[in-house]
MARPAVO-579300 format. One line per field, with one value per residue (C-alpha): residue in three letters; chain; z, x, y. Coordinates in Angstrom, 2 decimals. Layout:
% residues N
code <- (ALA ...)
unit <- (A ...)
pz <- (Z ...)
px <- (X ...)
py <- (Y ...)
This chain:
% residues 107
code <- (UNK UNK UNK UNK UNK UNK UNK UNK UNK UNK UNK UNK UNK UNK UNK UNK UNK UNK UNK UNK UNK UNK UNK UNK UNK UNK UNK UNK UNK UNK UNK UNK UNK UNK UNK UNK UNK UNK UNK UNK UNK UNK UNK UNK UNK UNK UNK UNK UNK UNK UNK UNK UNK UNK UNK UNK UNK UNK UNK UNK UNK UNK UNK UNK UNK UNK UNK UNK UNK UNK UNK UNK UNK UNK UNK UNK UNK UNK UNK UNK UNK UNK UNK UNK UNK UNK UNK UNK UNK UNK UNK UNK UNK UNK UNK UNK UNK UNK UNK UNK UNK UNK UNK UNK UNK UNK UNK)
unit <- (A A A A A A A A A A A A A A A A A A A A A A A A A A A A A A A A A A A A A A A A A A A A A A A A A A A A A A A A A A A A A A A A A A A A A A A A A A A A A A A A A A A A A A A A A A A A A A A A A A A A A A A A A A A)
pz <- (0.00 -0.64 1.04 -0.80 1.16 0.21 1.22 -0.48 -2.58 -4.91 -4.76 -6.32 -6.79 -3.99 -5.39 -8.32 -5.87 -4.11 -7.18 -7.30 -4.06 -4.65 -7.74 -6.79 -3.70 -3.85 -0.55 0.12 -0.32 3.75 3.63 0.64 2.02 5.10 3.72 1.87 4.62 6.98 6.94 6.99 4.70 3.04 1.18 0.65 -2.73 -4.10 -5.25 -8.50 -8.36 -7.02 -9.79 -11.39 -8.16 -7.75 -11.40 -11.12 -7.95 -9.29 -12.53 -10.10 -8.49 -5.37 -4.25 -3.29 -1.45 -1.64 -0.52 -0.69 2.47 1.37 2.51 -0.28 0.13 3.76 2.36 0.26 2.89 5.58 2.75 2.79 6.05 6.22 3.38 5.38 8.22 6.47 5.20 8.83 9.94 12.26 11.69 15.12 12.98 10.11 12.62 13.80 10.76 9.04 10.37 9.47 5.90 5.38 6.83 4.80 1.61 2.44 2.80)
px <- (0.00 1.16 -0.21 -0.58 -1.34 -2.77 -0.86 -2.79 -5.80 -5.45 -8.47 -11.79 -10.48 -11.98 -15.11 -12.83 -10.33 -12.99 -14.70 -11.15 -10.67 -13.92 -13.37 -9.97 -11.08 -14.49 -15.67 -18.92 -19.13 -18.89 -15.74 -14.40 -15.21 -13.40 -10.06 -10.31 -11.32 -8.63 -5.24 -3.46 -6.09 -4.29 -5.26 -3.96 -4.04 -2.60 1.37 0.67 -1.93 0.06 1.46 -1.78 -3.67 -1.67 -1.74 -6.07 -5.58 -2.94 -4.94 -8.58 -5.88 -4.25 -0.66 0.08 3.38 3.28 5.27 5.06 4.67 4.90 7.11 9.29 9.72 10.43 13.04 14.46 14.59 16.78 18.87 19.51 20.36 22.55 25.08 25.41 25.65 28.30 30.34 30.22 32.18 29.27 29.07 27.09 24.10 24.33 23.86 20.71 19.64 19.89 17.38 14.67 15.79 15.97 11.88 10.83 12.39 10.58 13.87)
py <- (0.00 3.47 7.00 9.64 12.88 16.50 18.91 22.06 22.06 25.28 28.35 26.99 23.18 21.84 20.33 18.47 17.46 15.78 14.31 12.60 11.35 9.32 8.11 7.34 5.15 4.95 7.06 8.41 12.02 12.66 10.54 12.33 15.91 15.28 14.04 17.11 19.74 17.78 19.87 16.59 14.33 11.52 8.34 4.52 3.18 0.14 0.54 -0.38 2.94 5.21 7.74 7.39 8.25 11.35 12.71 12.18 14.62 16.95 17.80 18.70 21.13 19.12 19.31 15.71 13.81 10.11 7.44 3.43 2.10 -1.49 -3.93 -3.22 0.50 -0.67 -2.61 0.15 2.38 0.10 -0.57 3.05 3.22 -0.36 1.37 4.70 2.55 0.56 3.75 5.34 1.37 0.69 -3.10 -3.37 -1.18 -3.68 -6.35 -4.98 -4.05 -7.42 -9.12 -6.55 -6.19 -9.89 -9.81 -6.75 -8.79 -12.04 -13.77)
């Protein structure tokens, strides 16, 4: 799954923005309106539907952030993390890092 958050919704795009949200993930109009009207709304899409998720809600006028929050971006990140980790000589990071990357990657 991936989250895609609304940071802004631009003057007069509210009402397309939230025309998106529900066709996006299929919310009533109540549960539409209020991930719109909430300062921090946000949704969770598939991560196959991501970029197309966020282009439907950029072009009714949103300003959207997204990130996967699958297993696999999990996995990405730690990786990220395990090579600074290995740069800096801090084996006894990698250590306790291993064990969650190997999980995340379904090894």
């Amino acid at each position: 799954m991936a989250k895609i958050q609304i940071v802004e919704i631009a003057d007069g795009q509210k009402i397309p923005v939230i025309k998106a949200i529900r066709n996006i993930t299929g919310f009533g109009l109540k549960e539409a309106k209020d991930v719109a009207d909430s300062p921090c709304g946000s949704i969770e899409v598939n991560a196959d539907q991501v970029k197309y998720a966020a282009r439907e809600l950029q072009a009714a006028g949103a300003i959207v952030e997204y990130r996967d929050v699958s297993l696999r971006g999990f996995a990405k990140d730690i990786k990220k993390v395990m090579r600074k980790a290995f740069e800096a000589d801090r084996f006894d990071l990698l250590e306790a890092l291993l064990p969650a990357y190997n999980k995340a990657k379904g090894n």
